[in-house]
SEDO-348988 format. One record per residue (C-alpha): y, x, z; residue in three letters; residue number from 1. Coordinates in steps of 0.05 Angstrom, whole numbers, plus 5000, padded with zeros to 4 digits. Each point is the difference from the previous one (the first is absolute). Layout:
<pts>
py, px, pz, resn, resi
Y, X, Z, ALA, NUM
...
</pts>
This chain:
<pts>
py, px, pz, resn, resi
7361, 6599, 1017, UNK, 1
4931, 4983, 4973, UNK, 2
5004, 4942, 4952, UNK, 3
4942, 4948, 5026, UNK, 4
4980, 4936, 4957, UNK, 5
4958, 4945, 5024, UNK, 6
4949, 4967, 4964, UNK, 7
4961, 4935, 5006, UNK, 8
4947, 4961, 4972, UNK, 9
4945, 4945, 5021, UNK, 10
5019, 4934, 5010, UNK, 11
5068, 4978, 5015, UNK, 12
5010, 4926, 4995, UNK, 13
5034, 4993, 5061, UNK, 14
5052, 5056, 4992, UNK, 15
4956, 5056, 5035, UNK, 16
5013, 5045, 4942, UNK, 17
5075, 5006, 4999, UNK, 18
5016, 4973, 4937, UNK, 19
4995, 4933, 4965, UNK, 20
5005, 5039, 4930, UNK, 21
4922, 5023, 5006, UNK, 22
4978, 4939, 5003, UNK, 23
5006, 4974, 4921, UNK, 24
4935, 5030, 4964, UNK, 25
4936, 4958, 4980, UNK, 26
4982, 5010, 5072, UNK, 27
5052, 4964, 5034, UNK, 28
5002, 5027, 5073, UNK, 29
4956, 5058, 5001, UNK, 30
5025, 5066, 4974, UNK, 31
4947, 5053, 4979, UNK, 32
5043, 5059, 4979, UNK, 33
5051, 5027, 5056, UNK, 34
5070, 4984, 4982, UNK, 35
5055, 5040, 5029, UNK, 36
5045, 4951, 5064, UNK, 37
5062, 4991, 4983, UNK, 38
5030, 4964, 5055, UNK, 39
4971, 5054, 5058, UNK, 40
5045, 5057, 5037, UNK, 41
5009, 5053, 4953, UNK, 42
5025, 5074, 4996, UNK, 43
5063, 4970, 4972, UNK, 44
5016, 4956, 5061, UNK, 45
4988, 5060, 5034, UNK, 46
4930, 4987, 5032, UNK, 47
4930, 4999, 4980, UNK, 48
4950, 4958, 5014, UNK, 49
4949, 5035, 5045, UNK, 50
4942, 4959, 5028, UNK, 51
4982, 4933, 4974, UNK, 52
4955, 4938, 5035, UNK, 53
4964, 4944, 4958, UNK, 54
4994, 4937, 5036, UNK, 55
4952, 4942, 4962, UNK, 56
5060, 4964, 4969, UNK, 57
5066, 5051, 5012, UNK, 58
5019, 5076, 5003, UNK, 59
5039, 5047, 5051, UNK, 60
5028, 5063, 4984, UNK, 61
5027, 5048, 5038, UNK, 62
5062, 5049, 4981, UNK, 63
5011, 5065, 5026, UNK, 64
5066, 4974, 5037, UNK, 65
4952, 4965, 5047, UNK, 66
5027, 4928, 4967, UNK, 67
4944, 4948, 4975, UNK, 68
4994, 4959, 4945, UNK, 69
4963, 4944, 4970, UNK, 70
4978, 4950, 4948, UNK, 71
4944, 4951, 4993, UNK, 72
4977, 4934, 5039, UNK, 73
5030, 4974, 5053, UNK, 74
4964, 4944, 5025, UNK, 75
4998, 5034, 5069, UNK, 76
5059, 5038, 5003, UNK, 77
4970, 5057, 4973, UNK, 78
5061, 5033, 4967, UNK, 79
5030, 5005, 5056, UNK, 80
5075, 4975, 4982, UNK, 81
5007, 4937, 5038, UNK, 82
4966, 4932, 4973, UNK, 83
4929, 4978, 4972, UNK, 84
4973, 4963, 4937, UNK, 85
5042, 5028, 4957, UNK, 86
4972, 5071, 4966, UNK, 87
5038, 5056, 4960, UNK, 88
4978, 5047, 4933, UNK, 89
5064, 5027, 5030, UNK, 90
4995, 5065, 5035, UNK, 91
5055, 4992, 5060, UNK, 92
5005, 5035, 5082, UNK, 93
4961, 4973, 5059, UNK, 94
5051, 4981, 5049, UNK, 95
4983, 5047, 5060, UNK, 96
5052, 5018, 5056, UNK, 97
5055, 5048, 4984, UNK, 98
4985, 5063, 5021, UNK, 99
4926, 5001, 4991, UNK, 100
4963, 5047, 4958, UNK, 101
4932, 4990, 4987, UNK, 102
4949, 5051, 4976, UNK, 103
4940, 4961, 4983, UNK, 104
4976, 4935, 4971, UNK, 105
4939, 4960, 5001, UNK, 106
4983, 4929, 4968, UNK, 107
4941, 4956, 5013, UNK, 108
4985, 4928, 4961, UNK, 109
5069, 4970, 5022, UNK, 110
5027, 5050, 5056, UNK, 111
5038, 5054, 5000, UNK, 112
4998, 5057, 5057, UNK, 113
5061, 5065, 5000, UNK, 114
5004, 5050, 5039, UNK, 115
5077, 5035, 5020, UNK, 116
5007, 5074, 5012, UNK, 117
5020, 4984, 5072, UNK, 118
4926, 4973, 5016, UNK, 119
5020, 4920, 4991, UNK, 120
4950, 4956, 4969, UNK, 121
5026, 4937, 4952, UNK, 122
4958, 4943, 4976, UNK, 123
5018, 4937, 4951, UNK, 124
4959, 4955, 4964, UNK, 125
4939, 4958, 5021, UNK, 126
4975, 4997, 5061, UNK, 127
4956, 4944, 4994, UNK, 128
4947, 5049, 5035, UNK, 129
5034, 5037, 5050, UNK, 130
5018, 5059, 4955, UNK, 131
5072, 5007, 5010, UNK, 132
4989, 5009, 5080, UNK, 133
5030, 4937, 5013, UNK, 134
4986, 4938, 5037, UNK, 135
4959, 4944, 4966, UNK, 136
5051, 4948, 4999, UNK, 137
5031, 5038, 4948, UNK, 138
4969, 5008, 4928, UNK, 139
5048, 5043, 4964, UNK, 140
5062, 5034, 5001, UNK, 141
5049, 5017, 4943, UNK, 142
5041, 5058, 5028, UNK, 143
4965, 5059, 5026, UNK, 144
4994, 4993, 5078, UNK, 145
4985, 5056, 5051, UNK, 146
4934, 5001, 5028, UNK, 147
5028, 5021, 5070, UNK, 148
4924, 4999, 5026, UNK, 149
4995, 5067, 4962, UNK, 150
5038, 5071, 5004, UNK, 151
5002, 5067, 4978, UNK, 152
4959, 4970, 4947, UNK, 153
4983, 5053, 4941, UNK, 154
4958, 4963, 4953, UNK, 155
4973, 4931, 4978, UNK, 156
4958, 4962, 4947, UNK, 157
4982, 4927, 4981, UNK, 158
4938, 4977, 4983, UNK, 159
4994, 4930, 4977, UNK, 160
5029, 4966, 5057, UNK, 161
4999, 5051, 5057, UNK, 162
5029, 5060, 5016, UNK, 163
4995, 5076, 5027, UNK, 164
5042, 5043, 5034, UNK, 165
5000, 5072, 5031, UNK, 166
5050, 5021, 5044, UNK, 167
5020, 5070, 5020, UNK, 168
4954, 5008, 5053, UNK, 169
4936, 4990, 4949, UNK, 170
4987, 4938, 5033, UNK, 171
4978, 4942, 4954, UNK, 172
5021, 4923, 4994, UNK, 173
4971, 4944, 4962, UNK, 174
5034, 4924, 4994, UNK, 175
4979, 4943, 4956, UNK, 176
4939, 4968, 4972, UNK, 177
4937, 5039, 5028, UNK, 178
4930, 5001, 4966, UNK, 179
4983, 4964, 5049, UNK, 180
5041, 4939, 4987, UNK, 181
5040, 5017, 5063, UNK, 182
5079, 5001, 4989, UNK, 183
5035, 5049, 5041, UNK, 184
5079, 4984, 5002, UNK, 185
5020, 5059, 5040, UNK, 186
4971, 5072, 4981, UNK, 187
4936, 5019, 5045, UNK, 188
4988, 5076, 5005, UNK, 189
4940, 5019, 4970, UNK, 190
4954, 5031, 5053, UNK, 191
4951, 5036, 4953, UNK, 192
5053, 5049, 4977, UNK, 193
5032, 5009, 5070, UNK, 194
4969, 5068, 5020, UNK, 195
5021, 5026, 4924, UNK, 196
5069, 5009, 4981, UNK, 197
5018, 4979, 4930, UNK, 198
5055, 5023, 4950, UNK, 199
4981, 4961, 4947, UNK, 200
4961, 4947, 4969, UNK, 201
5006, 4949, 4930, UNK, 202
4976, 4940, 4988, UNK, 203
4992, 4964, 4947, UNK, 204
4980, 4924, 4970, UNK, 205
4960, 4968, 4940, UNK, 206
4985, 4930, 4993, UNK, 207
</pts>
């Protein structure tokens, strides 16, 4: 087995980085040189770490046992593990169903999207905007939920406070806040792309 090590750096105040031992130079919470994580999956638990997602305030990573795990803020359920308010430099697993295994990851400012191998789509955090798919009477969940407005989904990203996803047909859907200022709570097919198949797409956020 190929021996993987995970590195971080930036800042990590609220726990995004793993590990509350970074965070004791002249600097305080921002870390400029990459320390190794010592709290992630490793080759010695017997799985790697194999995709990671940066939200604005917390971290997913994925291992290559389809399990998730976080660490970070939590104002908004963003870890995933049942609660709010309370965040973790702690690196421990998203509570998702037993049985699923998900393949890919994607974070936005305070949401998180994964997808499973079996085409399921699961969304936690904030959804002050619409971005988790759900109704608007709800503003944030702590446990990953299905979006069951979604299958055969095969990939997703987060912007800011919206989301993307493609399913296997190559058809396109958007939810969340639009440029417009709209908010769309369920996801609306986008009918630019309709007439061109997709496989794949990334997207990415800077404030």
């Amino acid at each position: 087995m190929v021996r993987r090590q995970l590195y971080a750096f930036g800042y990590g105040g609220d726990g995004q980085l793993g590990n509350r031992g970074f965070l004791n130079g002249d600097d305080g919470n921002i870390v400029k040189i990459p320390q190794v994580v010592v709290g992630a999956p490793t080759s010695h638990d017997g799985v790697s770490v194999m995709a990671i997602a940066s939200g604005e305030r917390h971290t997913l990573f994925l291992a290559d046992d389809g399990k998730v795990w976080s660490c970070g803020g939590n104002e908004n359920g963003e870890l995933g593990r049942g609660g709010c308010q309370e965040g973790s430099f702690t690196i421990y697993p998203v509570l998702l169903s037993g049985g699923v295994n998900i393949v890919q990851i994607a974070a936005g400012r305070a949401h998180n999207m994964a997808v499973a191998d079996d085409g399921r789509l699961f969304a936690w955090g904030s959804n002050s905007y619409g971005q988790l798919a759900l109704p608007s009477n709800i503003t944030s969940i702590d446990v990953p939920k299905r979006v069951v407005s979604l299958t055969e989904t095969v990939q997703v990203a987060c912007g800011t406070d919206h989301t993307i996803a493609i399913v296997e047909s190559g058809r396109i859907f958007v939810w969340g806040l639009q440029p417009d200022g709209r908010v769309l709570y369920a996801p609306k097919e986008v009918e630019f792309f309709m007439a061109l198949p997709v496989v794949q797409g990334e997207l990415n956020f800077f404030d």
